[in-house]
N, C-alpha and C positions, 0 to 999 in steps of 0.2 A: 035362276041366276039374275041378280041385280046387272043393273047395264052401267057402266062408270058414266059419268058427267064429264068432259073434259072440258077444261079451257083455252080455246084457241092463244097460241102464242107461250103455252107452258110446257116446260121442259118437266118428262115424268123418270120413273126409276120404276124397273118390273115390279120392284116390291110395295109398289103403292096400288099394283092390281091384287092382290092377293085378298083383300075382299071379296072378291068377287066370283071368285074359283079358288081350289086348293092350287090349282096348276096357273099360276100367276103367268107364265110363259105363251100359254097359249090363248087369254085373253089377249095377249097383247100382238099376237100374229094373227089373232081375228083383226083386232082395230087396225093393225100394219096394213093386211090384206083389204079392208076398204077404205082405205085411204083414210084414217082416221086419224093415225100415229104417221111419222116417217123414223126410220132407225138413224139414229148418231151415232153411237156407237153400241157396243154389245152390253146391255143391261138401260142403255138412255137414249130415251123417243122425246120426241117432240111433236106437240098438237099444234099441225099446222095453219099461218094466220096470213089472211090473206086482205090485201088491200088494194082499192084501185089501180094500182100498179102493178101490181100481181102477186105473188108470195113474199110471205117478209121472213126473215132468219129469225133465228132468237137472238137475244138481245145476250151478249156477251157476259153479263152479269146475271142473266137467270141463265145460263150455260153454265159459270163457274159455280154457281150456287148450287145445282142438282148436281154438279160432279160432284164436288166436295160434301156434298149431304150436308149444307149449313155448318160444316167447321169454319172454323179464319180462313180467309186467304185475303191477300193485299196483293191489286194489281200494280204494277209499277215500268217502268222502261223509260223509253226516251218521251214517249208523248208526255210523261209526268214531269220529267227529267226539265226539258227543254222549255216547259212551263216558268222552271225556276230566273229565267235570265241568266244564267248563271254562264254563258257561252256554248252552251251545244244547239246543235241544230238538227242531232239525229234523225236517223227516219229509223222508224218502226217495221221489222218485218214479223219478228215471232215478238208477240207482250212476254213479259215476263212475270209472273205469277208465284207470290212466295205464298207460301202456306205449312203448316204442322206433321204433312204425312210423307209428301213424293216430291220426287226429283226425277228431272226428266224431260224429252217431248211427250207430247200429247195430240192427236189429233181430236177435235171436238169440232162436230158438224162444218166438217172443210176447214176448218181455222187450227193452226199451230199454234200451241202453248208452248210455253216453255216454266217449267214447274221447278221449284228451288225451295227446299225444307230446309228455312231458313227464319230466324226469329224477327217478329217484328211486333211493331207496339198494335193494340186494339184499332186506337183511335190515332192512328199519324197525324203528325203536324208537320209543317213546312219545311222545319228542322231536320224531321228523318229522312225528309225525300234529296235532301243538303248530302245527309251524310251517306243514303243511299247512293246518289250520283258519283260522290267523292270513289267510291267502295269498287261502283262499276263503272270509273273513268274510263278503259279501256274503251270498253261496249259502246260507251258511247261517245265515243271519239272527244273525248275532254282534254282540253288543254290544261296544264294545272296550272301554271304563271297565269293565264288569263281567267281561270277561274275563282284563283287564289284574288286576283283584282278586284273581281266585277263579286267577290265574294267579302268583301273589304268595303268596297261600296256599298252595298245592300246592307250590311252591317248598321253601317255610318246613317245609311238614309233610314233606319228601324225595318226594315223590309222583314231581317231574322232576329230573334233573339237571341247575344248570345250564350247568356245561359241555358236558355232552349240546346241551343248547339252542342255545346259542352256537353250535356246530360246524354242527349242522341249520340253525341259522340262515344261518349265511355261508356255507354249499353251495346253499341250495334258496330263501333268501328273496328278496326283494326291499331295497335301501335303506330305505323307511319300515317294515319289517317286521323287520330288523334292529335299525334303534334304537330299535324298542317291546319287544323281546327284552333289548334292552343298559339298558331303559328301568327293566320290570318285574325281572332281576335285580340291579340294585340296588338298588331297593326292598323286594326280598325279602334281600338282605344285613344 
């Protein structure tokens, strides 16, 4: 039996030992067993990396990449949110995580997801993360008069574009979200 190669710091999937043995399972309770692998959860290990500081976690993005098995997913919440100026000031406790297959919590190496099968663009631009925000004002404690302002402003000052808007808007929005979008660019006209 060939011995796997690992790369410290990489999040694996059982079935990337299956080279190695017919019984993918049990190579990977060998490598568990000396300290090779640590378990995240049932089917995903990670080769642990360690720094003068001491262990380092996986990096949230090769965590959601070997869950997901490189389908989409777009991270989103208030830390993107509040990015915008737009008046939140959220604090982030679970990310929220849209992607193609699940909805849901998740636990992934101690950290809470929060999973949402939910359609979004390839390549987001600033526009979706606008209308994203508008979508989940609740969540994130959004004011709409004050967002509707400092969203009039931004306009004004080229920050968004709003034909960018518009278009995010009538793919991703809702009807009341639409004509606060159709509301605020002509006030910003």
């Amino acid at each position: 039996m060939a011995k796997p190669h690992l790369q410290p710091g990489r999040v694996y999937r059982t079935e990337e030992f299956k080279p190695f043995d017919a019984n993918a399972g049990r190579v990977v309770r060998r490598l568990v067993a000396k300290g090779l692998l640590e378990a995240l959860r049932k089917g995903l290990y990670y080769a642990p990396l360690t720094s003068s500081f001491g262990p380092v976690p996986p990096s949230e993005s090769t965590l959601l990449h070997a869950f997901f098995r490189g389908r989409p997913y777009l991270r989103t919440g208030p830390s993107v949110w509040n990015s915008l100026w737009l008046g939140t000031t959220a604090v982030e406790a679970t990310p929220l995580v849209y992607n193609t297959t699940r909805s849901g919590l998740v636990k992934l190496a101690g950290r809470t997801f929060e999973l949402r099968r939910n359609r979004f663009p390839r390549h987001p631009s600033a526009e979706f993360f606008v209308i994203d925000l508008l979508e989940n004002g609740s969540r994130a404690g959004l004011d709409a008069e004050l967002a509707g302002r400092a969203l009039v402003d931004s306009l004004r000052a080229g920050r968004f574009d709003a034909t960018k808007l518009e278009v995010m808007a009538a793919k991703y929005a809702t009807d009341s979200t639409q004509a606060f979008v159709h509301d605020v660019i002509e006030a910003a006209a």
